[in-house]
C-alpha positions as CSV (number, residue, x, y, z in Angstrom):
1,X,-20.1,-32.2,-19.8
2,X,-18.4,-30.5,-17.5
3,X,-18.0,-26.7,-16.8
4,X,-14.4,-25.4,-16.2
5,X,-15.4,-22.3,-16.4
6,X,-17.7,-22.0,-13.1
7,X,-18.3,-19.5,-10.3
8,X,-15.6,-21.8,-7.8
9,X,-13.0,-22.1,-10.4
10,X,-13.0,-18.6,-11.0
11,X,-12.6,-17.2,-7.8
12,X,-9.9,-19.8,-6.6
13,X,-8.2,-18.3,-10.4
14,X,-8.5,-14.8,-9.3
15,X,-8.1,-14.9,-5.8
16,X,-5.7,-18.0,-5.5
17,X,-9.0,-19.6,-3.0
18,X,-12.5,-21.0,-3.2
19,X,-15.4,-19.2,-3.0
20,X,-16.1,-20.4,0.8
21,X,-12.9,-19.3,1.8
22,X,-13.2,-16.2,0.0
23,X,-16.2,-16.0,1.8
24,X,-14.8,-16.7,5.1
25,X,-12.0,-14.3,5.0
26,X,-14.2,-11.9,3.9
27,X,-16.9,-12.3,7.1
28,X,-13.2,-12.2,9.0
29,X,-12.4,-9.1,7.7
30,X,-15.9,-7.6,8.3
31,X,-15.8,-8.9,12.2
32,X,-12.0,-7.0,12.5
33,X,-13.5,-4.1,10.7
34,X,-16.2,-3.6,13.3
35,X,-14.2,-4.6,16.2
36,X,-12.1,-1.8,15.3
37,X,-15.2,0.7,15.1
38,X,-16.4,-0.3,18.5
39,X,-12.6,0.3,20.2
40,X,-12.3,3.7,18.1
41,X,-15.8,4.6,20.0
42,X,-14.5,2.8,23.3
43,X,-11.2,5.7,23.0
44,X,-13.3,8.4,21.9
45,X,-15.7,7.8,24.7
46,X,-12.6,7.4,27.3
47,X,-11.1,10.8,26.2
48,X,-14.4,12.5,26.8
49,X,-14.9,11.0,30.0
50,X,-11.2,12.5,30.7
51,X,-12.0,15.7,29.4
52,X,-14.9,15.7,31.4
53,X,-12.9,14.8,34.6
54,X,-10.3,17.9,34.1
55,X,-13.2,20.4,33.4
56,X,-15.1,19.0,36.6
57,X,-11.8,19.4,38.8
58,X,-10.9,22.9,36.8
59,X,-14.1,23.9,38.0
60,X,-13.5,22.8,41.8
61,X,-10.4,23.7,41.6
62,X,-11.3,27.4,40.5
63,X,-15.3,27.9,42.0
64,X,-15.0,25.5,45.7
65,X,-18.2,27.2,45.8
66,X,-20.0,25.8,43.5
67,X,-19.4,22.3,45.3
C-alpha cells in the first residue's frame, strides 16, 4: 500500500518543492538573514567609529590643550 498522502508529497503540494529543498532554501535564507545582521552591526559600528573621529577632532580642534 502506498501513502500519497506523506510528509514529501505535501510539502512539494504546498510549496511547489520537496521537503530537502524546502529545507535547503530555508538554511539559505537563515545564512542571508544573519549575513545581513552582522553587516547592519559592521555599519553601525563604522558610524560610531566616525562619530567618534569628529568628536575626537572637535575636541582638538576646540581644546589644543588638552592634546
Amino acid at each position: 500500500m502506498i501513502d500519497n498522502n506523506d510528509s514529501l508529497a505535501r510539502t512539494a503540494h504546498a510549496f511547489g518543492m520537496t521537503d530537502l529543498e524546502f529545507e535547503q532554501r530555508s538554511q539559505v535564507e537563515a545564512e542571508l538573514a544573519a549575513q545581513q545582521v552582522i553587516r547592519r552591526w559592521q555599519e553601525e559600528e563604522e558610524a560610531l567609529a566616525e562619530s567618534f573621529d569628529a568628536l575626537k577632532l572637535f575636541d582638538e580642534e576646540e581644546n589644543p590643550h588638552l592634546f
